[in-house]
SELOZA-762565 format. One record per residue (C-alpha): residue number from 0; residue in three letters; x, y, z. Coordinates in steps of 0.02 Angstrom, whole numbers, plus 50000, padded with zeros to 5 digits. Each point is the difference from the previous one (the first is absolute). Layout:
torlum num:NUM	residu:ALA	u:X	v:Y	w:Z
...
//
This chain:
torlum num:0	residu:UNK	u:49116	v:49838	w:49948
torlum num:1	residu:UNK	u:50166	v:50036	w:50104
torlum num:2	residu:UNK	u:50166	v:49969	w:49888
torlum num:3	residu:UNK	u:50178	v:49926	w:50080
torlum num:4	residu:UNK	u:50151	v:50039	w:49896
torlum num:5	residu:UNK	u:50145	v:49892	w:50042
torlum num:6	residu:UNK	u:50152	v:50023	w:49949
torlum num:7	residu:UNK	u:50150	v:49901	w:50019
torlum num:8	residu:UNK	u:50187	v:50063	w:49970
torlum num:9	residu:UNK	u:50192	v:49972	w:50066
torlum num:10	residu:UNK	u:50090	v:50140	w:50078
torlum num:11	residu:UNK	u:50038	v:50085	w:50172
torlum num:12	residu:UNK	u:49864	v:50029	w:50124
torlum num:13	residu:UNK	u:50052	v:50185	w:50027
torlum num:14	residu:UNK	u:50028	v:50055	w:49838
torlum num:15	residu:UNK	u:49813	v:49917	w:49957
torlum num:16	residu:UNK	u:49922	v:50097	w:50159
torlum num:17	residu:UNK	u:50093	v:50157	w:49954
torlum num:18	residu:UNK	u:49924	v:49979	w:49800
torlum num:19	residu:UNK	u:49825	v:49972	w:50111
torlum num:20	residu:UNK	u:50011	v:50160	w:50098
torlum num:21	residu:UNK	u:50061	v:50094	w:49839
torlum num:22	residu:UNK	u:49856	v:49938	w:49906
torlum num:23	residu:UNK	u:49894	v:50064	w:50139
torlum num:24	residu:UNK	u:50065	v:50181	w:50018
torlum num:25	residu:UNK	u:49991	v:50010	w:49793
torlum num:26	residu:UNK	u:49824	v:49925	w:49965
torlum num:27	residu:UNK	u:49938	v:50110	w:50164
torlum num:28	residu:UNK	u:49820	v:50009	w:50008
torlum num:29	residu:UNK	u:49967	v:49924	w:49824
torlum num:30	residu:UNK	u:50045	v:49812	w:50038
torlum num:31	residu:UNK	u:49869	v:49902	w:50005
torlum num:32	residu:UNK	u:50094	v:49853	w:50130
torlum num:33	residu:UNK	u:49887	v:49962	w:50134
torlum num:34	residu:UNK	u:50130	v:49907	w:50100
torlum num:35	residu:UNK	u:50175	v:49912	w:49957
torlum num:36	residu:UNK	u:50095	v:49858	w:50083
torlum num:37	residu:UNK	u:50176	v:49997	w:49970
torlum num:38	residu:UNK	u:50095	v:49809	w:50042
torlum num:39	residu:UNK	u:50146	v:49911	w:49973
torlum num:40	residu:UNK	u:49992	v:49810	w:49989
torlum num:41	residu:UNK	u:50090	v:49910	w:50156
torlum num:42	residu:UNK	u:50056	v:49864	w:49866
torlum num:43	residu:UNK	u:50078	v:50095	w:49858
torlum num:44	residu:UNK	u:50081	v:50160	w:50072
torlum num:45	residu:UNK	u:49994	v:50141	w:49891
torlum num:46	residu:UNK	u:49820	v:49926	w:49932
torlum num:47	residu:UNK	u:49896	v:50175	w:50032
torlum num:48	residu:UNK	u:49808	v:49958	w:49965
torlum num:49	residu:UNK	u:49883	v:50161	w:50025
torlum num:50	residu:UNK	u:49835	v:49957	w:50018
torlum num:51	residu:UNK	u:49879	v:50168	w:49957
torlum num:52	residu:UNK	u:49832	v:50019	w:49996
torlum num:53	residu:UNK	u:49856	v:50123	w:49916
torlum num:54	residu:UNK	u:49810	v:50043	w:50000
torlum num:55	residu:UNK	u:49970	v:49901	w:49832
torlum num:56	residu:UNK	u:50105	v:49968	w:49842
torlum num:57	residu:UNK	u:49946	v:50164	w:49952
torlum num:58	residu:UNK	u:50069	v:50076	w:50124
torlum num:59	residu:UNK	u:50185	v:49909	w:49970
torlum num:60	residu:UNK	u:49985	v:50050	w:49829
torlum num:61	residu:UNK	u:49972	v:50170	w:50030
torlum num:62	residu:UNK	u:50132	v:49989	w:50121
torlum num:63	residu:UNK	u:50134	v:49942	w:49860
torlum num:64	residu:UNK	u:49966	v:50128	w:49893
torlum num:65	residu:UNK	u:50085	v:50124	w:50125
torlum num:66	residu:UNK	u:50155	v:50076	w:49964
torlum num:67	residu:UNK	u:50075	v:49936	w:50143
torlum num:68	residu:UNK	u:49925	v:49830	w:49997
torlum num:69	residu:UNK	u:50093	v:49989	w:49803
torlum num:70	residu:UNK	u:50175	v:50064	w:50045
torlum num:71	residu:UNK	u:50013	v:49879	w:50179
torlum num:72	residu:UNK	u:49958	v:49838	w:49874
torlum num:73	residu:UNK	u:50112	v:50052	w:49868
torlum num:74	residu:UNK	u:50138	v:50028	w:50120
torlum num:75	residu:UNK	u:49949	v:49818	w:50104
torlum num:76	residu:UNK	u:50011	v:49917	w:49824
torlum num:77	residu:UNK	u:50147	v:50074	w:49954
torlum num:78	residu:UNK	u:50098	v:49943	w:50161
torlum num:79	residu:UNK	u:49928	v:49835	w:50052
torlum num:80	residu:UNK	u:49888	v:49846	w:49954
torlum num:81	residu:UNK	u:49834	v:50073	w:50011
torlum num:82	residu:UNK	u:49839	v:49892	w:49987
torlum num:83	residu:UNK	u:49824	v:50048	w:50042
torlum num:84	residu:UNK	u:49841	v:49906	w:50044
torlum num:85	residu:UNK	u:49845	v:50081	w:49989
torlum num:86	residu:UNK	u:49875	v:49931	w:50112
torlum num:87	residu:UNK	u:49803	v:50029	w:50016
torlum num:88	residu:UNK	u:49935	v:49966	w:50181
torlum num:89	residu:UNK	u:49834	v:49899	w:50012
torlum num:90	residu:UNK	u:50031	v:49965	w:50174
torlum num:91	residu:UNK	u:50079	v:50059	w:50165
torlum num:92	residu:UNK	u:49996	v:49949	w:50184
torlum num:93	residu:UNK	u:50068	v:50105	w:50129
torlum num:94	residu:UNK	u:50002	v:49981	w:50172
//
């Protein structure tokens, strides 16, 4: 069953996209992230909310044991007002 990962935090757009890309080059090959939607809220500036989604739950928990995956949510929890949702898709339309 596919797994969405939001996560909801204040800061600066660019400084969250620049963490993004880090996280990227670090993790390499070994993240597991299938795709990832960065946004900002048009009704609370500075509200970042990225939306990220995996394979399964397995596969997100696989993908927070890496290295990488650890040091980028120590750092986000260290500098702003992290939260996470952790969401199991039953359904999805797309057209």
């Amino acid at each position: 069953m596919k797994f969405i990962q939001i996560v909801e935090q204040t800061g600066d757009m660019e400084d969250a996209r620049a963490e993004i890309e880090g996280y990227f080059d670090s993790a390499g090959d070994d993240t597991k992230v299938k795709k990832l939607i960065l946004c900002e809220d048009r009704d609370v500036p500075g509200k970042i909310v990225t939306i990220v989604e995996f394979d399964s739950w397995d596969t997100a928990t696989d993908n927070n044991e890496l290295d990488a995956t650890q040091e980028g949510a120590a750092e986000a929890q260290a500098t702003s007002d992290v939260t996470y949702q952790n969401l199991d898709v039953h359904h999805e339309w797309v057209r």
